[in-house]
Every structure is written in C-alpha cells, then in structure tokens.
C-alpha positions as CSV (number, residue, x, y, z in Angstrom):
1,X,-6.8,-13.3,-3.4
2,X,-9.3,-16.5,-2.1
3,X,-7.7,-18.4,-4.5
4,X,-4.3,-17.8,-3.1
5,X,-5.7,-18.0,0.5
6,X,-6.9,-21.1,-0.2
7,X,-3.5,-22.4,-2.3
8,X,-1.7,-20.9,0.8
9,X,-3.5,-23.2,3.5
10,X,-2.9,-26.4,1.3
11,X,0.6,-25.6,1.2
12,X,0.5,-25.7,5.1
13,X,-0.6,-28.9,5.3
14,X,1.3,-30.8,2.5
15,X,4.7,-29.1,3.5
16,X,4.0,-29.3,7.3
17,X,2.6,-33.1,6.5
18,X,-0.7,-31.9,9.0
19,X,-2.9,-35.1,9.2
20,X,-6.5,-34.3,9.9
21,X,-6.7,-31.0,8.6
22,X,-8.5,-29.5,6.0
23,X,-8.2,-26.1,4.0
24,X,-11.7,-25.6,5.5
25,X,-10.2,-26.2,9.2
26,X,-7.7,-23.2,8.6
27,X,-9.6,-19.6,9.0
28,X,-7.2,-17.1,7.3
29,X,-7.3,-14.6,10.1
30,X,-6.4,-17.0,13.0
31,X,-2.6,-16.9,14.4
32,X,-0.9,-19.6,12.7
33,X,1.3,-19.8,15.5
34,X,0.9,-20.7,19.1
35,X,-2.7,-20.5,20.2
36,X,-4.3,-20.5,16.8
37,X,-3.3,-23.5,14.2
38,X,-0.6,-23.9,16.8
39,X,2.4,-24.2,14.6
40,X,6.0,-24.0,16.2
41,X,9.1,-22.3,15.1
42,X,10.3,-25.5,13.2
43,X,7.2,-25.4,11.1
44,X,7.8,-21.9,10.5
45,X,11.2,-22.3,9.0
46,X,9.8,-25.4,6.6
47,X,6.8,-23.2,5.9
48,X,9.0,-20.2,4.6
49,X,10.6,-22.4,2.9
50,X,8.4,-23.8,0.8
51,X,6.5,-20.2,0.2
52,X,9.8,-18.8,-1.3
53,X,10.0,-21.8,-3.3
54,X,6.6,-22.1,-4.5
55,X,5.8,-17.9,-4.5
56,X,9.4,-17.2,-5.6
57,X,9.9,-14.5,-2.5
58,X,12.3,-13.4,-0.4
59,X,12.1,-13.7,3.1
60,X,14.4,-12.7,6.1
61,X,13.9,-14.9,9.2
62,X,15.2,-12.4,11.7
63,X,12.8,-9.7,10.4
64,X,10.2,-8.6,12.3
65,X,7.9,-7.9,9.0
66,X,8.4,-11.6,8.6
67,X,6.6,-12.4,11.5
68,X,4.1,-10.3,10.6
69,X,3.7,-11.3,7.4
70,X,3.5,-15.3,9.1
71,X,1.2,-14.3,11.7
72,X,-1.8,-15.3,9.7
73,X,-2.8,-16.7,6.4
74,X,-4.0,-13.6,5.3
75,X,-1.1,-11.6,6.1
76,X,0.7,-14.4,3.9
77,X,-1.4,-13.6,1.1
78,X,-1.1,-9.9,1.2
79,X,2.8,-9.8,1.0
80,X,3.1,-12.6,-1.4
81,X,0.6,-10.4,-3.4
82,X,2.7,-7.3,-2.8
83,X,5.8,-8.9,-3.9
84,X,4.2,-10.1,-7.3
85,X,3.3,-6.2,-7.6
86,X,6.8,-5.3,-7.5
C-alpha cells in the first residue's frame, strides 16, 4: 500500500499542476481538503478524474463515500485497493 500512497500523492501534484510540493510535503492522513493540503472543489473534480483514469474506478461525485474516500490520501488508497479486490 506505500507504494500506492506514494503513486497517489504524485498524481496530486502532476494532475493538480502543484508547484513547490513534494510527495514528502503530503502526509497521507492530513485532509486534502480545506485546512490540510488545502485543495478546493475544482481540484477535487480534476483529481477524481484522473484517479478513475489512472486506477480504472468508478466514482460518484454526489456520494457521500466519495468524500470520504477523498478526505485523505489514505482513505484514497484503501478504496482504490478495495476496488482492485473486487
């Protein structure tokens, strides 16, 4: 799972185009959202889509697992790991 943790935060910051950030900036249990990497809900709809085209999942916007799932880089990892499961 580190290995898709850290394939997860690159993926943040090549297909959110974040300058000055490193893998190594992101910690995979901060919020990714508001106070913690501080994204916005623009970056969230670019982020989910580059995860289902890069992880191959399927996501619903308006779901509140969704959120869940995007609240942290972790939480990212675990369903993208679930969904390979199934």
């Amino acid at each position: 799972m580190n290995n898709l943790i850290e394939e997860l935060k690159q993926l943040i910051i090549t297909s959110l185009d974040l300058e000055d950030v490193t893998p190594a900036d992101i910690d995979p249990q901060a919020p990714l959202f508001g106070d913690g990497l501080g994204l916005d809900s623009i970056d969230a709809l670019e982020l989910g889509v580059a995860v289902q085209k890069k992880y191959h999942v399927k996501l619903d916007a308006s779901s509140a697992d969704t959120r869940q799932h995007f609240h942290s880089v972790a939480n990212l990892a675990k369903f993208i790991e679930s969904q390979r499961s199934t």
